[in-house]
Structure formats: C-alpha cells, structure tokens
N, C-alpha and C positions, 0 to 999 in steps of 0.2 A: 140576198144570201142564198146561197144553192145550197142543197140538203148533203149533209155529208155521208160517206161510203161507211158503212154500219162497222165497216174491220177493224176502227177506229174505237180501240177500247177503254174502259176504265183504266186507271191507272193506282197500281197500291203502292207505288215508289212514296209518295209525298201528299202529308192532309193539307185538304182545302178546307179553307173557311166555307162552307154553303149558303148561310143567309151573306154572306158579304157578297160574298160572288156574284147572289142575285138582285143586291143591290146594284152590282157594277152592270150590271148586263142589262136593267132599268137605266142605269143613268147613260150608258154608252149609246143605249137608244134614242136616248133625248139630245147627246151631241149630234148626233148623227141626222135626225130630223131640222137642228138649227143651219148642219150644214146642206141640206137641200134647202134650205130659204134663204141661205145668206146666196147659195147658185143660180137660184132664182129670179132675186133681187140684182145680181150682181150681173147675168146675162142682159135683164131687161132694161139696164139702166146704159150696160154701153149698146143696147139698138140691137142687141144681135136676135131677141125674141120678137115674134108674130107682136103688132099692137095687141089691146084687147081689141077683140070683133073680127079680125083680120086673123086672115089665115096665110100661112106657108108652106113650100115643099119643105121638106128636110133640107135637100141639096141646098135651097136658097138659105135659112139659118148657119149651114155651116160655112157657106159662103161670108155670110156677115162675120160669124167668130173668124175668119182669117185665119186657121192654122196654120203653123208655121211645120215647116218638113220636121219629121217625128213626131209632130202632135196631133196626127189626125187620127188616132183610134183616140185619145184622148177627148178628143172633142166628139168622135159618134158616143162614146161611156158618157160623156157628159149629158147629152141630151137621152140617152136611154135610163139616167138616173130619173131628168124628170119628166119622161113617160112613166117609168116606173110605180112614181111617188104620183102621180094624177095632179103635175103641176104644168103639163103638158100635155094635151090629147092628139091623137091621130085620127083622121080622117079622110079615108081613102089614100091618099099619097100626101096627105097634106096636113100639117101640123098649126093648132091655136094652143091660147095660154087659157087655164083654168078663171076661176075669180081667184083662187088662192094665189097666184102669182102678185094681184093687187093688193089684197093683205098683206104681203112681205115688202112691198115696194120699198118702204122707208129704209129698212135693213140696207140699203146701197149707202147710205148717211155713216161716214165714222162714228159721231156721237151714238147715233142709236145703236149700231153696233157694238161699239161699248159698253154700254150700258145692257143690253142684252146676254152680250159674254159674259159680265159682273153676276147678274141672275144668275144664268146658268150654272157656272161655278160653285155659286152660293147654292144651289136648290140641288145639285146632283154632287155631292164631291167626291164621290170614288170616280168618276170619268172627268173630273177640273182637267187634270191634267193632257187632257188632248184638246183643249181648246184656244188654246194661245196659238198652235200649231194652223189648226182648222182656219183659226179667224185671218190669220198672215197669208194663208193660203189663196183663200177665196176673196179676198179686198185686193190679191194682184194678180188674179187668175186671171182675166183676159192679156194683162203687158203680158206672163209668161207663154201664155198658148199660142200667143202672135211674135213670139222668137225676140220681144222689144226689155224682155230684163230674164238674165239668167234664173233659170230655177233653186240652183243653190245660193243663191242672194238671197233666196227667200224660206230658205228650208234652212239655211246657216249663215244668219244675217251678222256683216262681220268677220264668219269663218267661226261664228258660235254655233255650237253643238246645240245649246239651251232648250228650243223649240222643242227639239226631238226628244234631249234627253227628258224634257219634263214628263213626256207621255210614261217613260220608265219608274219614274218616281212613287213609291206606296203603291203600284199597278195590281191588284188583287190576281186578274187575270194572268198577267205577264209575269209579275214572281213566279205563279204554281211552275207554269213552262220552266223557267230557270233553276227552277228546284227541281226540276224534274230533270234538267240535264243536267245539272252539278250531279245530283244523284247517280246517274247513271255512269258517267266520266266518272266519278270515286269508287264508282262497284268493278268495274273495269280496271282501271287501274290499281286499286287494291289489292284483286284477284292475281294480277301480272307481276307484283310485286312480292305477294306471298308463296308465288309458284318459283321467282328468281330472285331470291333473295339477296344478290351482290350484282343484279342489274337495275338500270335507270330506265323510266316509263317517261315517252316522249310522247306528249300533245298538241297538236296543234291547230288552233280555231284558224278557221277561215272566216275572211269578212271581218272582223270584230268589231270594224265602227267605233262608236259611243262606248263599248264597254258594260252595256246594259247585260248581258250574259255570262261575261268573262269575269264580273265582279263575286258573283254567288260560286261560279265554276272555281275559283282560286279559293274562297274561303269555304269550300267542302275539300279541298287538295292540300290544306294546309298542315293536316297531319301527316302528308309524304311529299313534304317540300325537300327537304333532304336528300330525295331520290328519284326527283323528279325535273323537266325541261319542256318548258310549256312555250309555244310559239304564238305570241301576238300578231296578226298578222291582218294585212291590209291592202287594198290597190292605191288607198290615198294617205301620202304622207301627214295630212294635218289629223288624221283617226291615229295615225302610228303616235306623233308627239301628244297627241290626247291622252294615249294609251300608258306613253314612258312618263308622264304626268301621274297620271292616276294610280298606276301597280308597279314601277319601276321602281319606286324608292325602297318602298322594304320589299322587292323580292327578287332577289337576284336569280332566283332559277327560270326567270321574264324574259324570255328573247323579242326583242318587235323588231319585225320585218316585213317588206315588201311582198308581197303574194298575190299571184292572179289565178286563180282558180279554172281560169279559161285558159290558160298555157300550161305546157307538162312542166312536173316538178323539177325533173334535173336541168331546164333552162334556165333555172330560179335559181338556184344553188342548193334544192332539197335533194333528198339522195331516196330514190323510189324504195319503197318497204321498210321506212324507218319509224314508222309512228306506230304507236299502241292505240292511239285515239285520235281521229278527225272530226272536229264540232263545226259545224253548219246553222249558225242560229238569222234565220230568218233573211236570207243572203243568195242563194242558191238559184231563185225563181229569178233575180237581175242579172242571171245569164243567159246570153246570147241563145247558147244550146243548154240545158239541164245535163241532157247526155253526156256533152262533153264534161263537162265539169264532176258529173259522176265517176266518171272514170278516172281523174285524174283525182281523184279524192283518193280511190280504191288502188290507184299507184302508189298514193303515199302510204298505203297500211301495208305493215306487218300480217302475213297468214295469220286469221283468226283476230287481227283486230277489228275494230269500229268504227263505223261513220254513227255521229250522233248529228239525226239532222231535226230541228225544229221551225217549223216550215209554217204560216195559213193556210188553211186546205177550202176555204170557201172566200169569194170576193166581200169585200166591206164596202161601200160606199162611201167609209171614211176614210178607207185608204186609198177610193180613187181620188177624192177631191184633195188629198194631201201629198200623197208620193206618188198619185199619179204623174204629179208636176214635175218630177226628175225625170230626164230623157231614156234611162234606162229601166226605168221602170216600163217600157215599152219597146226595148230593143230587140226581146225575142224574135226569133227566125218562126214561120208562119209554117216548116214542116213537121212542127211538134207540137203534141194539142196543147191547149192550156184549156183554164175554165174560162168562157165567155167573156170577153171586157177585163182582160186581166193577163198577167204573167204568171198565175199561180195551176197547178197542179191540184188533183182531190186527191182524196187518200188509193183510191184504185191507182192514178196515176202514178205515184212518187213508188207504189208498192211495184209497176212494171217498170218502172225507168229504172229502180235500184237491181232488180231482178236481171234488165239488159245490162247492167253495168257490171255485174260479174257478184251482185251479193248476195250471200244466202240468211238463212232465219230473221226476217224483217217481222220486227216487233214495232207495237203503233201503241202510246199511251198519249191520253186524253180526258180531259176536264169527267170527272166519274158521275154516270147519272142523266146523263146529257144524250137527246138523240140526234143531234146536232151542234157540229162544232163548228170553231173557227181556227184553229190550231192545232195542230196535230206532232206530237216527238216522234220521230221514229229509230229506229234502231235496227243497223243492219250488219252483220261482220262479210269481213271481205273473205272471198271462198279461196279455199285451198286449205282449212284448218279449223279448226274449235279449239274452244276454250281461251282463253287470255293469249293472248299474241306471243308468238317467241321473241 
C-alpha cells in the first residue's frame, strides 16, 4: 500500500461508522494475507516457483508462469507481491521460496481451500464478502495468465455479476464512498434546480457496471425525480441489461446507454455541454489514457458543472490478485504515470490530470481521521463558470 497524498481530506458530507470501519480494515487485512498464500500455493504447485533449496533468476520464474501477451506486468505484480510479503526472497539476481511457501503448500488442494474460505468468512465478516471473488480468482490464476480461459469467465462466471457484486454488499468502506457521491450529485443538483426552477438536471454515470454506485446515487435523487434525466451508461451490453433490470422498472427518468468514455461524446449520440453532473465511480483508471477520458467527461458538462469522480488512490494487493485478471486493467498506455504495478493514479495525480483537463476548484473527501487511504472522491467543476451549471 503506498502512502497517500495528505490533500486527501476528511470528509463532513456523510458519518462513518468508526469502530466498524476498523473492524473492516482488520478483517480486509486478513483476506488479503489469505490471498498471498492461496498465490503462493497456487504458483508452487503449477512449477512455476524456485523448489525449496533452489534458486531462480526472475526471468527464468516468469518464464515458467508463461504469460500470455497483456499479462506480463501482471505477472512481474505477481511475483513483486510475494517479494513484498517475504514469501519470496531475492538474492543477487536470483530468487528462492521462503519456508512460508511450504506452510501454505496444501492451500493448492480445493477441499482445503474451502474449508479455509468457510474460516475466513466466519472469523472476519465485514470483508466475507471479497472472498468468493479472491478464491475464484487465484484456483485459475495460472489458465488466465497463460491466455488458456478468459478472465471474464472467471470474474462473471456465466455472465453473472454475483462475484463482484458480493464485494458491494453491507461494504462498511464502500457504502461511505457511495454516500459520499449520492451526496454530492444531490447537492449539486439540488442547487441547479433551485437556481432553475422550470429546467431539467441531467446526469450521467460513466462505466456503471454492477450498479454498486448508481443504487445510493438514485435513491438520494429521488426527491427530484420529477426533474430530472439520469444516463446509465456502459461499454458492455450485459452491465446495460443488468442495469434496465435493476432501476428501469420504477424509474423512468433511467436512460441506459452505450458509452465509451474513451471516444468524444457527439460520436455517441451525446450532445457536448449537456450534463449538470458526470459520475466516475471507480471506472476511469481502465482507461487507456485517463487524459483522454478526462476531457471527454469535461465535453459533456455544462459551464460550472461537475465531474464526481470516485477513484483508489493507493494499490491493493487484493485488487491485483482479483481485477488484476481483466486484461484492461493493464491496458494503460506507459506515457502516463500511474502508481507502480497498477493502473491507478494518487491523489497529487488525479488533482494534475483534472487540472490538465480544463477543471477548476478540485475538492478531494475521504474516510475522516485517516493518514492513509485507499479511496479517494474527488470533486472538480468544469471551467468556464461557478456555481450550479446553467
């Protein structure tokens, strides 16, 4: 975890639960240690690890893992988690396994695996919910790394969401974030509605996936549904029928639509400067270029509207072993920083990318109390105006 940029401040929009929270951030430690041993286990048993005694180059290790084209920073992330965790050591140019590697051995076994996840669950349960994910991930982590079974077979087995969306479920951490953006998407547009009182406030999320954001963000919009045209939006059709599933029935002021974030609006059929609000929840970093997509956010606002973007601003370990697995989560172009082993930005970064993308007053709220985070809202209006969007 890399330390995060101090700009990144408390937030008074929305109360946190504090002991819960710290239960979560206890127990998310503990998935997170399960999944350096199931990686462990799981490299040493397809051969791709040093014996014990035996030593390797690196090059030769990632030799054995095989990556397949787009997975090779995945696979140096991989082996720098377990340098990291001391489940791998370096020496000179040359890499051996710990004794902790044999301890985890059995962990390659389904049964114990299961029975292991059943524990965990049971002994931490504000983080259960990232473990069904984790365990799926890492029992077919070498077929996806070596390009022999799709990643989204394994992230939405079926074409189910379930995996994912369980990590959303009762999320201590992840509600605040989504309270914190309904919040702000209702202050905003509130403010746009009471300055125009016989005009309509148009929203629209980018990415919306699963709907883990767009659920809280509708039910604070609910008292100016009347006056309002919120755009569910998507690059993949089966997030849109998710989406017309889940909010389409009672709320006709729901549009779902195709959207690429990385092409301008008006090839899309958006009409540049129409929004009061564009939402970004955790979407952004799986582009190609951030820049790009910055700008084309700031095409769709309205002078004086908003980009609400809710972003990770430090690497997780658990999200490399689990969305590292999607090929896009590695697609970034190598002329824009990121944070090391990752597709994500810190909070200095997202505050200059938004800065080159033409926004002005960027506002940054975050878990309160904390000198390190993992998530960061930010809040920026597109220049040319203040106040509520015309």
């Amino acid at each position: 975890m890399t330390e995060l940029d101090v700009e990144a401040t408390p937030s008074p929009l929305v109360d946190l639960d504090r002991e819960r929270y710290a239960r979560f951030r206890i127990d998310f430690d503990a998935v997170t240690g399960f999944g350096h041993w199931l990686l462990a286990a799981r490299l040493a048993a397809a051969d791709v690890l040093p014996v014990r005694g035996a030593t390797a180059r690196r090059e030769e290790v990632l030799a054995r893992l095989g990556a397949a084209p787009g997975y090779e920073q995945l696979g140096e992330a991989l082996l720098d988690i377990l340098e990291r965790t001391d489940l791998l050591r370096r020496h000179g140019d040359r890499l051996t396994v710990t004794d902790r590697v044999a301890e985890v051995a059995g962990l390659a076994e389904d049964d114990a695996i299961d029975a292991a996840a059943t524990a965990l669950r049971r002994e931490h349960p504000e983080a259960a919910g990232y473990v069904p994910l984790l365990v799926a991930c890492q029992t077919q982590l070498v077929e996806v790394v070596r390009g022999e079974r799709p990643a989204n077979e394994v992230l939405f087995p079926g074409g189910s969401p379930d995996l994912v969306s369980a990590i959303y479920r009762d999320n201590v951490q992840l509600d605040f974030y989504n309270r914190l953006c309904a919040a702000q998407v209702h202050e905003h547009v509130a403010q746009f509605l009471r300055r125009y009182p016989r005009s309509y406030a148009q929203v629209l999320e980018v990415g919306a996936g699963t709907g883990g954001t767009t659920g809280p963000v509708l039910d604070a919009l609910a008292d100016r549904a009347e006056r309002l045209r919120y755009f569910y939006t998507d690059v993949g059709p089966a997030f849109l029928r998710l989406g017309r599933r889940s909010f389409g029935a009672t709320r006709p002021y729901v549009d779902f639509a195709r959207y690429n974030v990385e092409s301008a609006p008006e090839e899309q059929g958006f009409e540049p400067g129409s929004m009061q609000v564009v939402l970004a929840s955790n979407v952004l970093h799986a582009t190609l270029r951030i820049s790009t997509a910055l700008r084309h956010c700031h095409s769709l606002l309205k002078s004086g509207g908003i980009l609400v973007v809710n972003e990770m601003t430090s690497r997780l370990d658990y999200n490399t072993l689990t969305f590292g697995l999607a090929e896009g989560w590695w697609r970034h172009t190598d002329d824009e920083p990121r944070i090391e082993s990752s597709p994500l930005l810190d909070v200095a970064g997202w505050r200059a990318a938004l800065g080159r993308a033409g926004f002005v007053d960027v506002q940054t709220h975050a878990v309160p109390g904390r000198g390190e985070q993992v998530q960061t809202m930010f809040v920026a209006t597109a220049s040319g105006g203040t106040g509520p969007a015309r």
